[in-house]
C-alpha positions in Angstrom: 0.0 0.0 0.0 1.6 3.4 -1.0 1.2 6.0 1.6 -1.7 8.2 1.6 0.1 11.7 0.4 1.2 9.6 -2.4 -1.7 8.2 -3.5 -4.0 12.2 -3.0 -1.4 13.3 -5.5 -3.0 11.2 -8.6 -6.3 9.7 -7.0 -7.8 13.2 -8.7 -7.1 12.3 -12.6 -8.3 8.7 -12.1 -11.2 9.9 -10.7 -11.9 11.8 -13.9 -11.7 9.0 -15.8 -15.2 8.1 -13.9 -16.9 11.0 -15.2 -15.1 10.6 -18.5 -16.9 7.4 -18.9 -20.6 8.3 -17.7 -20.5 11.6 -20.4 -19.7 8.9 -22.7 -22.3 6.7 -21.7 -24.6 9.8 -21.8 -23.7 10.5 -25.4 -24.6 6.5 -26.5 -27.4 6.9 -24.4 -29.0 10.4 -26.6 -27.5 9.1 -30.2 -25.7 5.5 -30.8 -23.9 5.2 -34.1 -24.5 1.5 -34.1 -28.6 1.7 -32.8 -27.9 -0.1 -29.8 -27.7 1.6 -26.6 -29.9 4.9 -27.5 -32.2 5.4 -25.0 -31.7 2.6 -23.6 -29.3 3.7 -20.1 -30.9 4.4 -17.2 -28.3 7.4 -16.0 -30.7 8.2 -13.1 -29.6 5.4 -11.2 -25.7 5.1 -11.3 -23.5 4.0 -8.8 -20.1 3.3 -7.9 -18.1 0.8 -5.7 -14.2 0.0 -5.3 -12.1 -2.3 -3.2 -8.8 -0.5 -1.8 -7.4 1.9 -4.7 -10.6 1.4 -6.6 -12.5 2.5 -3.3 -10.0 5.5 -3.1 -11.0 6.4 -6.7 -14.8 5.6 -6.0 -15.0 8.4 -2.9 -13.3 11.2 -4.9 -15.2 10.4 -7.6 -18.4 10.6 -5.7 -17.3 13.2 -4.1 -16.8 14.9 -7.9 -19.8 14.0 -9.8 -23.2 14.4 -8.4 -24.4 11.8 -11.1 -23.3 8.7 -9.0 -26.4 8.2 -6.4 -24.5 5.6 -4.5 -21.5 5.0 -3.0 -19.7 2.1 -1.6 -16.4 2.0 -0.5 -14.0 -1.2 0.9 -11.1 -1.2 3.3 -9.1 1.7 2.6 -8.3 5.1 3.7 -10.0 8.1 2.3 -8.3 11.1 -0.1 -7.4 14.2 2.1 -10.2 16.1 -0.7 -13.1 14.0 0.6 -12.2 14.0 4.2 -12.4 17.9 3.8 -15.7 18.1 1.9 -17.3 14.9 2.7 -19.8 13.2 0.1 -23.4 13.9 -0.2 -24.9 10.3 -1.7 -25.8 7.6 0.0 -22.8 5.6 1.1 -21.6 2.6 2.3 -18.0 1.3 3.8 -17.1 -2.2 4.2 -13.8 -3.1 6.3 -12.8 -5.0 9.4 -12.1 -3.9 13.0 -8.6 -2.4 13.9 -7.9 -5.8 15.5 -8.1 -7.9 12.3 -6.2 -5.3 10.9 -3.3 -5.6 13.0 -3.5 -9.4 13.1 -3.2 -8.7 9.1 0.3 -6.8 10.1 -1.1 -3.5 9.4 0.8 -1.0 11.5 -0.8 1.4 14.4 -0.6 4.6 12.2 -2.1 2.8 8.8 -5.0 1.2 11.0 -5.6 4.8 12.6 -5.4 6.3 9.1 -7.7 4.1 7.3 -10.5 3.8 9.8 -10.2 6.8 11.3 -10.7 8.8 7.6 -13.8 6.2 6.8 -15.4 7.1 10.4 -14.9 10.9 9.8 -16.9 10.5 6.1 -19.3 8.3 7.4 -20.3 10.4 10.3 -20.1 13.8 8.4 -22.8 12.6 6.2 -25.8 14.7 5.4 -28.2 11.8 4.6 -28.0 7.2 4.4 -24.6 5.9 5.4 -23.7 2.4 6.7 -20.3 1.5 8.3 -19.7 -2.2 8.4 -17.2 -3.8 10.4 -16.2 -7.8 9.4 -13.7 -9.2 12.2 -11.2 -12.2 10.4 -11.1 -10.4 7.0 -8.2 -9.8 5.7 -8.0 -7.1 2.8 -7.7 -9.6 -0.1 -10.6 -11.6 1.5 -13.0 -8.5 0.3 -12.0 -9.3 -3.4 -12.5 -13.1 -5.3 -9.2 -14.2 -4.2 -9.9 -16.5 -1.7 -12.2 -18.0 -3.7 -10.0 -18.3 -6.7 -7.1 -20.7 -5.0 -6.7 -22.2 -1.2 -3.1 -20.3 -1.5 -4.4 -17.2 0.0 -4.4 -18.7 3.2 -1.3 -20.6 3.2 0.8 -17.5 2.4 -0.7 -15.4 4.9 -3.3 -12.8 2.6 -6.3 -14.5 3.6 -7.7 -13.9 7.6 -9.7 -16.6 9.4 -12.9 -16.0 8.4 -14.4 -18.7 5.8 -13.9 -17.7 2.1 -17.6 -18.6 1.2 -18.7 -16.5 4.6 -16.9 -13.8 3.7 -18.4 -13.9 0.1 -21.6 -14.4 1.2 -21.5 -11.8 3.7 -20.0 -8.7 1.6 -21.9 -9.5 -1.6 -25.2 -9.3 1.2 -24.7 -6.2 2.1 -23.3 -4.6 -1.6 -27.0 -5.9 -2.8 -28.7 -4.7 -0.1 -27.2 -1.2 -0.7 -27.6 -0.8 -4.2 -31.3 -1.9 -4.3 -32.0 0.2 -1.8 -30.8 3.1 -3.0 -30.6 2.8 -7.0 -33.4 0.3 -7.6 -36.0 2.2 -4.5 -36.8 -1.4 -3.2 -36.8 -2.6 0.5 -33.6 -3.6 2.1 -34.6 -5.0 5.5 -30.2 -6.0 5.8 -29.5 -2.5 6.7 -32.3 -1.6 8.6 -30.0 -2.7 11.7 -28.1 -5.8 13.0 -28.5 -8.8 11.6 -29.5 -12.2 13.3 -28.3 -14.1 9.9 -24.7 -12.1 9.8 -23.9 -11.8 13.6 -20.5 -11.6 13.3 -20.9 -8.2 11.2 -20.1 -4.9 13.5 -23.1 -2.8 11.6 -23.5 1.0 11.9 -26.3 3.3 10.4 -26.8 7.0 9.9 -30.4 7.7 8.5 -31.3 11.1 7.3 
């Protein structure tokens, strides 16, 4: 992991890339040379999600472009630009307790830095945020990895927690977000804690 000074210094032009991407969708959407996508993108409901650099790049760019409605963010610290200004959508974080963190071999001052930025987002929100905690997850585990070979957890980048629980339990909650908050249908998972995911540390701001 590159330090986080490092990392504010270019996180801005990847971010750009985002909205790059959604006027180009915008343009297929109004006139398609090839007659397939024209009217056919629903732009209305966008959203955005990202695992460690790619959850860097998701907050700034949510923090950017008012056309992503949700946000969801996974086990990393947050650029310096939206710890100042905050975000404004909907948003979720998904990480582990400082514990599992330092059982990982993440020092004091990167544990402190990356849940200690996430927090200040999450509670500086004007509206829906969710801040969920998974003890025994390492940061791999939130990505297909473990799943992929059992050589994750021989070589140390996969935490106790089951592979398939860990699956089951982050792609829960990523559903849960997203059809709350882009499709407008019920999400009783993050209403509050959950008797089928009891090992989950959840936290809820409602506006």
């Amino acid at each position: 992991m590159l330090d986080r000074k490092s990392e504010d210094s270019f996180i801005p032009y990847l971010a750009q890339d985002v909205s790059f991407t959604l006027d180009r969708l915008a343009a297929l959407n109004r006139s398609d040379p090839n007659g397939i996508l024209t009217g056919r993108l629903d732009l209305q409901r966008t959203g955005m999600f990202g695992l460690s650099l790619g959850g860097e790049i998701t907050a700034e760019a949510c923090r950017l472009d008012p056309r992503l409605k949700a946000c969801l963010i996974m086990d990393v610290w947050m650029p310096a630009e939206v710890v100042k200004a905050g975000l404004r959508q909907p948003t979720m974080w998904i990480t582990r307790d400082a514990a599992t963190m330092r059982l990982e071999g993440w020092s004091q001052a990167v544990t402190d830095e990356s849940l200690g930025t996430m927090r200040s987002v999450f509670e500086g929100l004007p509206g829906d945020g969710y801040f969920v905690r998974v003890p025994g997850m390492f940061h791999e585990d939130f990505s297909d990895a473990p799943l992929l070979s059992p050589l994750t957890r021989w070589l140390g980048i996969s935490g106790p927690m089951d592979a398939q629980r860990g699956h089951a339990i982050v792609c829960a909650y990523e559903l849960a977000f997203f059809d709350r908050h882009l499709k407008g249908m019920t999400a009783p998972l993050l209403d509050g804690p959950s008797a089928e995911f009891p090992e989950v540390l959840f936290e809820t701001r409602r506006h």
